[in-house]
N, C-alpha and C positions, 0 to 999 in steps of 0.2 A: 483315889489311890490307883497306881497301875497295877494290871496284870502281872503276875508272878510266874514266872514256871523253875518250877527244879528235875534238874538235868544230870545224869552221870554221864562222864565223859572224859576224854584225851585231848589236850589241845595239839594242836595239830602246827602251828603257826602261828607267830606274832611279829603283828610288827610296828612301827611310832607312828603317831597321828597327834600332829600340834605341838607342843610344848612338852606334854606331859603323861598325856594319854597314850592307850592302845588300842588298835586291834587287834584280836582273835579271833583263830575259827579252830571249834570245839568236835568232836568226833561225839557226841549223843548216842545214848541207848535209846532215850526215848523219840528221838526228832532230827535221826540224822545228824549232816554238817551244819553246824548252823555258826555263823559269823555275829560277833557281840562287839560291846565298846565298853573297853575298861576307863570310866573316867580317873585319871589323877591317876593310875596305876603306876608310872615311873618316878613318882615324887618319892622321896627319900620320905620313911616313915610309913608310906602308903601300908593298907591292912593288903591291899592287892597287890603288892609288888614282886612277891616272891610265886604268889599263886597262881600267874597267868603268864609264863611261860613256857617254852613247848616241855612236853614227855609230863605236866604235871596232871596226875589222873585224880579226880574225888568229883565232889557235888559241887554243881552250880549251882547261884539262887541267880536268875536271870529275872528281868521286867522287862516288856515290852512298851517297846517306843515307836512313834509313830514312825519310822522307816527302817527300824532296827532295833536290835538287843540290847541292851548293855548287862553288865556284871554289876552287880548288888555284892553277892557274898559267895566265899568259894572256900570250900573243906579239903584239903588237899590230904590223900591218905598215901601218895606215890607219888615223890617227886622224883623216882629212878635217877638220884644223887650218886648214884654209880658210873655214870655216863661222864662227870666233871673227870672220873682220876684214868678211865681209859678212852684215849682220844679214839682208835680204830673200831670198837664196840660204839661211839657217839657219831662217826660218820655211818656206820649203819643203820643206829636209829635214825638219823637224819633223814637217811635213803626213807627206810620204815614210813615214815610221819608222811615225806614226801608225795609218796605211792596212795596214800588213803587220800592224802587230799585229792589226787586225781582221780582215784576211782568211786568216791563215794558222792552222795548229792542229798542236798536240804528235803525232809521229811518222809526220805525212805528209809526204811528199815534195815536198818546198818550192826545190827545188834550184832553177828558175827564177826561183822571186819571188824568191829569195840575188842571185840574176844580176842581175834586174831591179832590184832595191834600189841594187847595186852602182854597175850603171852610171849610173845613175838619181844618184845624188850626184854622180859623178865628170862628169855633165852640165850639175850647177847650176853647177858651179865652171868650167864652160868657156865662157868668156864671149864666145864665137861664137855661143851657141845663145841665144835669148831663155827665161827662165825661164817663162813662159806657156805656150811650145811644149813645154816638156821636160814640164812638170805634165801637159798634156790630153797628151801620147805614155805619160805614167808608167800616169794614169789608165782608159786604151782597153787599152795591151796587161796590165795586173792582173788587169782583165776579163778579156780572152780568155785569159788562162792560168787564173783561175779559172772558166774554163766556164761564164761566163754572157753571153760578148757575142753578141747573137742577129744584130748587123748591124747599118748606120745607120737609123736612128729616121725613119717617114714625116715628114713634113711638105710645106705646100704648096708652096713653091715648089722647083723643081730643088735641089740644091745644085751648086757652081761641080765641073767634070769636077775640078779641081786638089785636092778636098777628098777626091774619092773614091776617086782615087788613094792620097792621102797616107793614110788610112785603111787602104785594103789594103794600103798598104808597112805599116801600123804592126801589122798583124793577123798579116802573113804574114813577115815580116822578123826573121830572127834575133835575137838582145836584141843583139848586138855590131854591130851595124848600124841600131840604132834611132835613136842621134840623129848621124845623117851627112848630115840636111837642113833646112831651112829653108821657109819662108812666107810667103805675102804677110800682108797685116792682112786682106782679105777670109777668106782661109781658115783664118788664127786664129780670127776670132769663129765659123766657121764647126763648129772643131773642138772649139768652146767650150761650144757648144751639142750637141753630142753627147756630150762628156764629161761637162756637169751635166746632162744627162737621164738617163741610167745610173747615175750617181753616183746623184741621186736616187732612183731606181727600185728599182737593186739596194741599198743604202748604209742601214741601218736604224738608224746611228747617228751622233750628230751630231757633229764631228770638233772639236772644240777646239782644233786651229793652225789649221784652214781659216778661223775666226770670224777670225785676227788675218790671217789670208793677204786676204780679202775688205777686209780696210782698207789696206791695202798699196795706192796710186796705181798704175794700171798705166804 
């Protein structure tokens, strides 16, 4: 009998392999990113068809196979079904899913970016928060979970006391308390610009929903 592992996690990505099959790569509590094979996952009737698409969060039953994963069985408790009726909240998860896939890697301990991913959807779809603010809060604390934010970016003039606040709530602030505020439009563009400097900076590839997110009317 193979090895078993059960996994909680985000798929991150999917895509067709052969006739009938997929790939996925799952965003793991316990084991990182890890890439699996859905056999028969797009046949009509499939128990996997609906479960191994991207934004679907629950348990994997993964087995291990001699060069890879496959899917056994998957408990889907979020398929974030909200993302079909708003196309502009679905290019930012897109963005979202994008982003983890490039910053996260197989058997490190990703358990926050999991968090941050998490709540990070369940933020597009609360339509108290403006989507602009949830991106540049998703995009700052990434950063600092991945060890690279060194702090707000000089520039000349001040920034407004309100920006630098919001910043070190978003640095220092738990992930379940990240989007429990709001902003003026000064301190938007203001957080706009510190999110695309880092992005820039740290970001060495170029992000393919971000190109459709930038045409997107704010």
């Amino acid at each position: 009998m193979r090895d078993q592992v059960s996994v909680t996690g985000i798929i991150l990505k999917a895509e067709p392999v052969g006739e009938s099959d997929r790939r996925v790569v799952i965003l793991t509590r316990e084991r990182g990113k890890i890439a699996a094979f859905a056999r028969g996952a797009r046949k009509q009737g499939s128990r996997l068809l609906a479960s191994t698409n991207p934004f679907c969060f629950g348990h994997f039953l993964l087995y291990e196979g001699r060069s890879a994963f496959g899917v056994a069985q998957a408990d889907i408790s979020n398929y974030f079904e909200g993302f079909r009726e708003d196309f502009e909240a679905s290019c930012y998860g897109i963005y979202f899913l994008e982003v983890m896939d490039y910053y996260t890697r197989e058997n490190n301990d990703e358990e926050e970016m999991l968090k941050l991913l998490y709540q990070s959807l369940r933020a597009l779809l609360h339509k108290g928060i403006p989507n602009l603010l949830v991106r540049y809060i998703f995009e700052i604390k990434a950063l600092v979970l991945n060890g690279e934010y060194p702090g707000l970016p000089a520039k000349e003039d001040p920034y407004l006391k309100s920006t630098v606040y919001a910043v070190s709530y978003i640095v220092d602030s738990t992930i379940e308390k990240l989007y429990t505020f709001t902003v003026t439009e000064q301190v938007l563009a203001e957080l706009s610009q510190v999110a695309d400097y880092y992005r820039n900076r740290f970001m060495d590839r170029k992000m393919k929903s971000l190109e459709i997110l930038n045409e997107i009317p704010c």
